[in-house]
N, C-alpha and C positions, 0 to 999 in steps of 0.2 A: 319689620315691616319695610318694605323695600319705599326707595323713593319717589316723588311725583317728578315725571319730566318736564323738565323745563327749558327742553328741548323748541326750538322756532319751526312754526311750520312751512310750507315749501315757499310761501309765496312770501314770510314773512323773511326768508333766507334771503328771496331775492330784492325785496323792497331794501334791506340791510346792503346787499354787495353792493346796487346800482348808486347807492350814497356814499361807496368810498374811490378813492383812487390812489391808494396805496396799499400795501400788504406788507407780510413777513413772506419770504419764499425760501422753503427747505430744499435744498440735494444734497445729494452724496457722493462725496469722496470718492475717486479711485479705489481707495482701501475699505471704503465702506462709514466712516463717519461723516456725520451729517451737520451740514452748515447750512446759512441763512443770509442773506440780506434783503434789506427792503428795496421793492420795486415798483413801479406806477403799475395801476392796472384799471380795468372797468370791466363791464358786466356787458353782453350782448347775446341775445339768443339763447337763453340759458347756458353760453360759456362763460368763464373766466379770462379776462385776456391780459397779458401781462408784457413789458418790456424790460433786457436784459441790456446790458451791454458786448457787445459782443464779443470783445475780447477778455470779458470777463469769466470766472470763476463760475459762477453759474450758467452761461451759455458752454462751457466748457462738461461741465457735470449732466447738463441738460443732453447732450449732444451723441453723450458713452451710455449714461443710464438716464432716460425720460421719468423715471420715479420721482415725484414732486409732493409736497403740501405745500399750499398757501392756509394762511392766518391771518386774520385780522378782526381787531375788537374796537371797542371804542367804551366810557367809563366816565362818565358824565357826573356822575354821582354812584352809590353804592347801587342801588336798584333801578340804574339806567342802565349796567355792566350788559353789555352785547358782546358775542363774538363766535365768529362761522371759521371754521378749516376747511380746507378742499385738500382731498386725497384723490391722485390720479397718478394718468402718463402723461407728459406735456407733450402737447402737439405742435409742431413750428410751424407757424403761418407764414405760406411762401404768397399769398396774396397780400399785397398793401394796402389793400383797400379797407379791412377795419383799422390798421394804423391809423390811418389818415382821418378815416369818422370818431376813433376815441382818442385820437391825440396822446397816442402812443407813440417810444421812441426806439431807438436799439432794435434788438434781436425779439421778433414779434412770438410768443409762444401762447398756449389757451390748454385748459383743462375741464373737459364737461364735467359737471355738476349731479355726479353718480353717486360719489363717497362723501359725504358734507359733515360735518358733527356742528350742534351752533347749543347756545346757550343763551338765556334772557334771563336776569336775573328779575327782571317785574314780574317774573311768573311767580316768585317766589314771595313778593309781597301779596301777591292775588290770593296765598293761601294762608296771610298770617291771624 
């Protein structure tokens, strides 16, 4: 019997992103493997918006290959467990002007809200 989703729905994705302002942000490697560090972000528009540094390692990877996930959870207790990924291209934002309204820092980049995977783990109590 296959499983009940407990999967978040669209609005409940975005209610989740716009209360965070950090992540985990995946790229990759010249050679192809994939690293992460955490970065400040916020939600605007249905983007993701994120700051790098700019002579970092991630604006560097972002720059050759725009291939990106963000992650981020949060785990309050067992059946609080949240957590949304974004799968995209990151797009560099050469306007300042969301910087400056999310208080964003670094190398400004955003990824729409196309590919998302989230998980609620209270959906799981709603069926026990």
């Amino acid at each position: 019997m296959p499983r009940e989703s407990i999967a978040m729905s669209r609005a409940e994705v975005l209610e989740f992103l716009a209360g965070q302002d950090w992540m985990l942000l995946a790229t990759l490697e010249a050679g192809g493997a994939p690293t992460g560090e955490i970065v400040s972000c916020a939600l605007e528009a249905e983007r993701l918006f994120f700051g790098v540094d700019p002579d970092g390692r991630s604006a560097r990877n972002l720059k050759r290959d725009p291939r990106a996930c963000c992650a981020n959870d949060r785990y309050p207790s067992y059946y609080e467990i949240q957590g949304v990924s974004v799968h995209g291209r990151a797009r560099p934002e050469k306007d300042p002007a969301p910087a400056r309204r999310l208080s964003l820092s670094g190398e400004i980049y955003s990824l729409a809200l196309d590919d998302v995977l989230s998980f609620d783990f209270a959906k799981i109590r709603d069926k026990l």
